[in-house]
N, C-alpha and C positions, 0 to 999 in steps of 0.2 A: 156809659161808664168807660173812661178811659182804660190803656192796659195797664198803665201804672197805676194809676185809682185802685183796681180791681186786687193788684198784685198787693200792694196795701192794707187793703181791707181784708185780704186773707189772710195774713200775715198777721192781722191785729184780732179778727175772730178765730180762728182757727188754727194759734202758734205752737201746735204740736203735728201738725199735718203736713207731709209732704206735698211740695205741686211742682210743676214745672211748665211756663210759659216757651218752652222752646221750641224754636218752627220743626225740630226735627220729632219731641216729642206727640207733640202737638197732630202731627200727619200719623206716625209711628199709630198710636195709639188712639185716634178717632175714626181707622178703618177696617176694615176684615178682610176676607177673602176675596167678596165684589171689588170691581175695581169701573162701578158704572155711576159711584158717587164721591164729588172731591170732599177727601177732608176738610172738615173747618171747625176745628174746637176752637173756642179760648182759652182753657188751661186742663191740667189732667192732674189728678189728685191720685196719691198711693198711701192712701188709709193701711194701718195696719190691723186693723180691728172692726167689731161690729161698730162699736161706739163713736168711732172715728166716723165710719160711714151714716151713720146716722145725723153727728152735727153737720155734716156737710151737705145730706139730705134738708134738715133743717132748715139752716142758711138761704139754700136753693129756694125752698117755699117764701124764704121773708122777701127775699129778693126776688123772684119770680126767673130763678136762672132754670134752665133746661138740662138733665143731668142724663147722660150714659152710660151701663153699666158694660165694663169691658176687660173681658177676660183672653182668652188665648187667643180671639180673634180670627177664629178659623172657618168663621161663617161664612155661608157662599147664598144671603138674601138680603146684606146691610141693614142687620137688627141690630148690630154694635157699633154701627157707623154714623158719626157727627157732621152734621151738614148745614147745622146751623148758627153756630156759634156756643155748642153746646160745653158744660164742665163734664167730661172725660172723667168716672170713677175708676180706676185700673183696679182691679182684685188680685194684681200680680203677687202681694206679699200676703197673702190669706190662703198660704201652704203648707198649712201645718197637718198633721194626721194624729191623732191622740187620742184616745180613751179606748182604744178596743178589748173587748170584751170577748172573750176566746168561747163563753159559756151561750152567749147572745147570737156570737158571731156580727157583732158588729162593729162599726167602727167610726170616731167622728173628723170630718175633712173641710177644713176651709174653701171658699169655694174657688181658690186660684191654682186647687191642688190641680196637676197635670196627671189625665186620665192613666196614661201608661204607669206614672208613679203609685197610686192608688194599687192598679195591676201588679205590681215589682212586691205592696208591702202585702196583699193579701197574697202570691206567692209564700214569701215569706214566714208567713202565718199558717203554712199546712192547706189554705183558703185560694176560693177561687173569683178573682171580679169577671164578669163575661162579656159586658158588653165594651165593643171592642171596634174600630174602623179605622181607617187610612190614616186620619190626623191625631191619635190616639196620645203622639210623642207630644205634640202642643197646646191641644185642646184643653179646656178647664174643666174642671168639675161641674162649677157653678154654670157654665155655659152649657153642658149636658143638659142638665137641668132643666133649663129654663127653655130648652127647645125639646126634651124628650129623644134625647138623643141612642137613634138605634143600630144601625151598621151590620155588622156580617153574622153576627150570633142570634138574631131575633129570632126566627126560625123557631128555633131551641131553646134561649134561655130568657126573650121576651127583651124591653127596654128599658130604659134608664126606670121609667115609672117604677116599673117594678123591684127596685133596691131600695128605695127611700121612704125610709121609718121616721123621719124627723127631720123637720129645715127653721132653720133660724131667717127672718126676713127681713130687712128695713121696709115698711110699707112706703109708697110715696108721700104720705100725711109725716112721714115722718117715724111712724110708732115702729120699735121693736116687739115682735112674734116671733112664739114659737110654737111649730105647728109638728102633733101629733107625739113628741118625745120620745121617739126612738119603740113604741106601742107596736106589737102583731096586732094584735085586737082593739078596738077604741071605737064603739058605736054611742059618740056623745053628742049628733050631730051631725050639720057639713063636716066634712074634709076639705078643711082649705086647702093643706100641704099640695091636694091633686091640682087647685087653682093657680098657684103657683108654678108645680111640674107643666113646663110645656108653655108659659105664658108670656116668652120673649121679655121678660123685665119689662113691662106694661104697667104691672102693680104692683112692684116693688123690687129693691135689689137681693137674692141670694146672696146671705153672707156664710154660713156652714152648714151641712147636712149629715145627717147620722145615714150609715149606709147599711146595709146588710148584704154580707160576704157568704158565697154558699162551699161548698164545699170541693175538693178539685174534681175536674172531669176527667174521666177515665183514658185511656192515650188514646190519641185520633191518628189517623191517615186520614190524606190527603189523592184525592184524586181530581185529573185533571181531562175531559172528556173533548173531544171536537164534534161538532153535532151539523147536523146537513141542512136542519132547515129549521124555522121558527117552532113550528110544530113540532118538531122533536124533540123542543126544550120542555116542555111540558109533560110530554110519555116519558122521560129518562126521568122527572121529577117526582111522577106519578108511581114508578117502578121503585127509582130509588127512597122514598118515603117509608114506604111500607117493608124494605130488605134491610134497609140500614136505619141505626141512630142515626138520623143526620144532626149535624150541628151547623152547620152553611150549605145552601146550595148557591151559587154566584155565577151570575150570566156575563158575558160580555162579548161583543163581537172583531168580525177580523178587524175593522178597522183601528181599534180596541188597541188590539193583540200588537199591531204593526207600529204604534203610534209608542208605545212602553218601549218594543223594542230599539226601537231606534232613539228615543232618547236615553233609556240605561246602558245602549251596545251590548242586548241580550242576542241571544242566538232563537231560532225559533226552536219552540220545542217540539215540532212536527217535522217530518220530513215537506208536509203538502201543505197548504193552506187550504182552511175549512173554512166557513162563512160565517160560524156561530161556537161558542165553545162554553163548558161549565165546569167550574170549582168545585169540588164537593170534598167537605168534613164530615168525618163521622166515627164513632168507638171504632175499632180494629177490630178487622173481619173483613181479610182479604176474600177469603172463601165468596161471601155475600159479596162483595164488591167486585167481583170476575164475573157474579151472574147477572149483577145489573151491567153490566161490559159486553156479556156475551149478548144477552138477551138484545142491549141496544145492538148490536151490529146485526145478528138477525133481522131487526122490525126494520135495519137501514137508516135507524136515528142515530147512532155514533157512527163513525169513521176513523176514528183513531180514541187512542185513548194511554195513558200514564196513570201510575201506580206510586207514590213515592216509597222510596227504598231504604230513606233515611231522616232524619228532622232536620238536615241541611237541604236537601231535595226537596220536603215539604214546604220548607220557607221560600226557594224559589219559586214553586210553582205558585205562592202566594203573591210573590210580587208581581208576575204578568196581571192580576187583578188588582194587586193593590197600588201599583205603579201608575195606573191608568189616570188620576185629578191630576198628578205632579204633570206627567207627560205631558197634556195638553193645556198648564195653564199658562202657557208664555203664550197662548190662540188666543186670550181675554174670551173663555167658552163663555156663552149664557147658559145656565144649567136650569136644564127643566126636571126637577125631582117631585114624581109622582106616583101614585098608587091607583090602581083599582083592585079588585079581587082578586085573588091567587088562580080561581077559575078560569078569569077572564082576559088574562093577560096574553096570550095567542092572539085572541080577535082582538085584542086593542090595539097589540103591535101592528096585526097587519094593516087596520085600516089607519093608523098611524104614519105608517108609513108609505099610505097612498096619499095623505095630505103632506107631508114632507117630501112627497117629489113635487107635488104642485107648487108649495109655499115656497121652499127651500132648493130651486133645483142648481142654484149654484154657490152653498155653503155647503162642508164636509161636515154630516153630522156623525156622531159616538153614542154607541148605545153601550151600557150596561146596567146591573144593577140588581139587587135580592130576589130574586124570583120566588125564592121561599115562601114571602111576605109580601108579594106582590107591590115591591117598590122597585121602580124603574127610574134610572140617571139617564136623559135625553140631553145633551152636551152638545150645542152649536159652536162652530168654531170660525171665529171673525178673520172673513181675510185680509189678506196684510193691508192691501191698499182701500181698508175701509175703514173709515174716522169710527172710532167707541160711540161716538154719540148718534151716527145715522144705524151702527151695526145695533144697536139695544133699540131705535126705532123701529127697525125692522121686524127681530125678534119679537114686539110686544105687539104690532101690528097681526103676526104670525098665532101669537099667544089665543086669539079670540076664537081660531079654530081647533087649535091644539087644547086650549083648556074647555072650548064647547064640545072636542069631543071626550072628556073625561067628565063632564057633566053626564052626557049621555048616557054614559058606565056608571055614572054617581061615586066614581073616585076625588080622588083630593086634587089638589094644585102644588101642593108641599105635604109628604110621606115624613124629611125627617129634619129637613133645613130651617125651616119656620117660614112665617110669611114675610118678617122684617119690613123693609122701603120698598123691593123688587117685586114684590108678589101681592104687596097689599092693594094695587088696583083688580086684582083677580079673584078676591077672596069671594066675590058674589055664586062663583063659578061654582064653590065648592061647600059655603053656609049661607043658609037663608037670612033673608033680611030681617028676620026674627034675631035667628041666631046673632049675627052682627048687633043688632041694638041691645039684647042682653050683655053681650063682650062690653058695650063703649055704658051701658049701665055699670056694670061692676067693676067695671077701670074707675070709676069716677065715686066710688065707694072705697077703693085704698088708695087713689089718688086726687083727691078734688081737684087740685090746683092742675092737673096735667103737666108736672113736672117730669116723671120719669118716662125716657124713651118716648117724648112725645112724638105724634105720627107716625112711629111706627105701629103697624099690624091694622088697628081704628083709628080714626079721625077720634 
């Protein structure tokens, strides 16, 4: 079908619908955060509505067109990225926030709502939303969602799963659900709503979700630790657990540290450079926080250490950690986001990174990542003078020991990114060949035709 044919035919089914054939939309909106696959939609639709999205779902199945569900685009596994010629659904005008319920404490949000806004209205509300990360300002709702999206606050307040009482769905067949109705209790059955949470829009597009808001958390400090050695991240975590509420504990290393500085023009906040250093939130209790300070410099696990003094202070020391994706994406990183057990995460670093001198001995790799929750950001960073397409060769060549040895551990290959286009040759690493044919069964029960997100995550 021609692009005028095409452009036509929308125009003549679907005459309340916005689209736009334009090369600049068109790139804009058919990709994410990767940048290891070229855009190629054919046209990109901004539904305002469920119903909107639903005919155009529709359509897609008569026609056998291929549809992407694409919200703030801040994925770093090309689960939102069009590389085939696919129709681009943008969720960008489905931001509305409405019905909340002060008695419920909940509230219901389109899924183009931008995470930090959600954050701003449950402020607002006396209420508090937690889950909370780096992209926070761009991200969607509906993209939380659909990947389980978890970040700095797990730890403590757990992940996106855990807020959603209710979601509205287009299935790929086409049908409007709604799953669960905003229910504490509801033992009628599956839980689809969980199939959905986490399912990379495989089987269907998130259009709204009813959210449940808790209530605010007590004031935190911030403290900010330099630590001597791998091993020591773990004994300050193990100390500070038990002394403090924590609500974050956050790893990240020098090169880390060096890499934020020098692109924000920070100053460092040490006098020395340490090798290893951690973030930690938690209820206020200085008292309790000098004796996981003192005690670390006794056992010779910290080397230095900060206190914030103030919530401008705190937010700074926030940004040496949160600063860390921005800093190094003009490197085109390949991001390895992965987990093992909160136990295990010492011996996986070290023998980690006896395979990253061997694999890797002349890329600059970055580590950081929630140690809380035993998810780790492994960050390769492409040098200049090597093409994207031999540097992502490399890496996946690399991938076969780095994800055989989280086999090992029986960790994941993706903790919170999803498996999208980049990760889906890995997935054997981390689900059994069970598991996988159940997935590409029940894809093919809310979507026969493989219209939505096709290839991504199963075949």
């Amino acid at each position: 079908m021609t692009e005028q044919t095409l452009e036509s035919l929308l125009q003549n089914r679907l005459p309340s619908i916005d689209f736009s054939m334009e090369s600049n939309d068109l790139k804009s909106f058919g990709q994410d955060w990767t940048r290891f696959h070229q855009p190629n939609a054919t046209v990109v639709f901004f539904p305002n509505n469920t119903e909107e999205i639903q005919a155009i779902v529709q359509l897609a199945n008569e026609l056998d067109a291929v549809v992407v569900p694409s919200g703030g685009r801040t994925g770093y596994s090309g689960g939102a990225v069009a590389t085939m010629g696919e129709w681009v659904i943008s969720l960008v005008r489905l931001n509305q926030i409405s019905d909340f319920n002060d008695i419920d404490q909940t509230v219901k949000v389109g899924a183009g709502v931008i995470t930090e806004q959600l954050q701003h209205f449950a402020k607002e509300q006396g209420l508090f939303y937690p889950v909370d990360f780096a992209s926070s300002g761009s991200s969607h709702i509906g993209g939380n969602i659909a990947t389980n999206a978890g970040g700095i606050r797990v730890l403590r307040y757990g992940l996106t799963r855990d807020y959603i009482l209710g979601l509205t769905v287009v299935t790929g067949r086409g049908d409007v659900i709604e799953l669960n109705k905003g229910l504490v209790k509801n033992a009628s059955g599956l839980d689809l709503r969980h199939l959905m949470i986490g399912s990379e829009g495989i089987l269907g597009i998130i259009t709204e979700a009813e959210i449940k808001l808790i209530n605010q958390a007590p004031n935190q400090s911030v403290m900010l630790l330099a630590l001597s050695s791998l091993e020591a991240v773990m004994a300050v975590f193990a100390d500070a657990r038990t002394t403090l509420n924590l609500s974050s504990f956050e790893f990240f290393s020098d090169r880390s540290l060096q890499k934020v500085m020098a692109h924000r023009n920070f100053s460092n906040p040490f006098e020395d450079i340490h090798p290893f250093y951690v973030l930690l939130e938690f209820d206020e209790n200085e008292m309790a926080a000098m004796q996981v300070f003192e005690r670390g410099m006794e056992a010779m696990h910290v080397t230095d250490g900060i206190i914030a003094q103030s919530l401008d202070q705190a937010e700074q020391l926030w940004q040496y950690r949160e600063g860390i994706s921005e800093s190094i994406a003009h490197h085109t990183p390949y991001k390895n986001d992965i987990s093992v057990k909160i136990s295990q995460v010492p011996k996986f670093m070290n023998q980690l990174e006896e395979v990253l001198s061997i694999e890797y001995p002349d890329f600059e790799t970055i580590w950081f990542g929630h140690i809380g929750d035993g998810n780790l950001h492994l960050n390769i960073l492409k040098p200049q003078n090597m093409s994207t397409t031999v540097f992502k060769a490399r890496c996946e060549q690399v991938n076969a020991h780095v994800y055989g040895l989280i086999q090992k551990f029986g960790g994941s290959i993706s903790a919170e990114h999803g498996v999208g286009l980049l990760k889906k040759p890995f997935l054997g690493y981390t689900r059994s060949e069970t598991e996988i044919q159940l997935i590409q069964q029940i894809k093919r029960v809310f979507d026969p035709n493989n219209i939505v997100n096709r290839g991504k995550v199963v075949d």
